[in-house]
C-alpha positions in Angstrom: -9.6 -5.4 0.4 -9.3 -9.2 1.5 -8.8 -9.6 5.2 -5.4 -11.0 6.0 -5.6 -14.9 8.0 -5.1 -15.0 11.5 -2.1 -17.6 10.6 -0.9 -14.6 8.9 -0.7 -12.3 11.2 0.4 -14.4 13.9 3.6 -14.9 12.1 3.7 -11.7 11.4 3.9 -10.9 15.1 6.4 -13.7 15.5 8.8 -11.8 13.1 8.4 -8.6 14.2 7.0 -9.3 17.9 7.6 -5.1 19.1 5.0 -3.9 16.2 1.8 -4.4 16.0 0.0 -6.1 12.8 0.2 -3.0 10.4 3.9 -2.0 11.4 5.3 -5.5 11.6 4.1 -6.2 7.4 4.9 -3.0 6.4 8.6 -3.7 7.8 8.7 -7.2 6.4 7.7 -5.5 3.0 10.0 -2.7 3.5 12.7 -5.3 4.4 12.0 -7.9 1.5 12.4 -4.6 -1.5 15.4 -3.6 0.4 16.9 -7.0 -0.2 15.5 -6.9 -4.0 16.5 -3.4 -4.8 20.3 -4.8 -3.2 20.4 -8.0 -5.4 19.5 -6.0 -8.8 22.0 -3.1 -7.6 24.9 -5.9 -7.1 23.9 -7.6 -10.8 24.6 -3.9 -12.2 27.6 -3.5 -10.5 29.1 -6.9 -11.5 28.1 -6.0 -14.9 29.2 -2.7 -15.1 33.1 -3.8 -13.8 32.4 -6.7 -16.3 32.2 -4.7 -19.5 33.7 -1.1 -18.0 31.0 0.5 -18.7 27.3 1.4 -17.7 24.4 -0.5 -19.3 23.2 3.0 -21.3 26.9 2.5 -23.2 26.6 -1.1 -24.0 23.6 -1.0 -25.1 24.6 2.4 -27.6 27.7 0.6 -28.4 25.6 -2.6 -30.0 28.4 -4.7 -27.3 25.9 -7.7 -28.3 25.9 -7.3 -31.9 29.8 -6.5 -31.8 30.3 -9.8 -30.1 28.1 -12.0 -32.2 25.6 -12.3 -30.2 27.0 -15.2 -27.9 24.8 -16.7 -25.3 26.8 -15.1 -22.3 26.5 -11.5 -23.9 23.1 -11.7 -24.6 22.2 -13.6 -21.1 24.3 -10.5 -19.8 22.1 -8.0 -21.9 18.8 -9.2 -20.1 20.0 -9.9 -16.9 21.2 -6.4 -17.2 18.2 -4.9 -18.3 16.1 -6.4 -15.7 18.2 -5.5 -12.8 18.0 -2.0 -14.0 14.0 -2.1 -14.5 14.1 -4.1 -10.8 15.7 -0.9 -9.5 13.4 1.2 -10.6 10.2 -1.0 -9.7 11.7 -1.3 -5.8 12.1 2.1 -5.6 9.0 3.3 -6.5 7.7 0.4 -4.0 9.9 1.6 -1.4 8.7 5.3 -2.1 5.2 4.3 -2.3 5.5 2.5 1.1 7.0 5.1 3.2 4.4 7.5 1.7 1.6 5.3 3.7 4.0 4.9 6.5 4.3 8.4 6.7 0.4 9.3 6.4 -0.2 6.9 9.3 1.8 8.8 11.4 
C-alpha cells in the first residue's frame, strides 16, 4: 500500500483534529458515502413522486418506450438507474468500512 503525504494527513487532522490519522480518514470517507448514498436516495425519491411509481415499474411498464422515447424520459431512465446502482455501491462501501472500523476495535 502507498504511504499517504504528510500534507495529507495534516489536513486530515485539521478536519477531524480529535482523531488520530486512521479515525479522522475513515470518518471523512464514512462522511463523503454518507453524502453520496443521500444524493442518489433524493434522485429516486424525486423520481419515484415524478412518475408514481418505483424504478422496477417503469422500467416493466416500457414508460420510455410508451412515451416515445423523449430526451427527458430517457435522461430520467439513466439518471434513475444510476442513483439506484449508487445506492447499492455506497452501501456496500459503507458496510465494508464499518467492517474495518469494527475489527480495529
Amino acid at each position: 500500500m502507498e504511504t499517504l503525504s504528510s500534507q495529507i494527513i495534516n489536513l486530515a487532522a485539521k478536519l477531524e483534529p480529535e482523531h488520530d490519522t486512521q479515525e479522522a480518514l475513515e470518518r471523512l470517507l464514512e462522511n463523503e458515502m454518507i453524502r453520496r448514498l443521500n444524493r442518489y436516495q433524493l434522485t429516486d425519491r424525486t423520481l419515484q413522486r415524478k412518475y408514481s411509481m418505483p424504478f422496477s415499474e417503469f422500467k416493466a411498464r416500457r414508460v420510455v418506450e410508451e412515451r416515445d422515447y423523449s430526451f427527458e424520459v430517457e435522461s430520467d431512465f439513466w439518471d434513475w438507474e444510476m442513483a439506484l446502482d449508487g445506492i447499492e455501491t455506497v452501501e456496500t462501501m459503507l458496510a465494508d468500512l464499518r467492517s474495518i472500523d469494527r475489527a480495529s476495535q
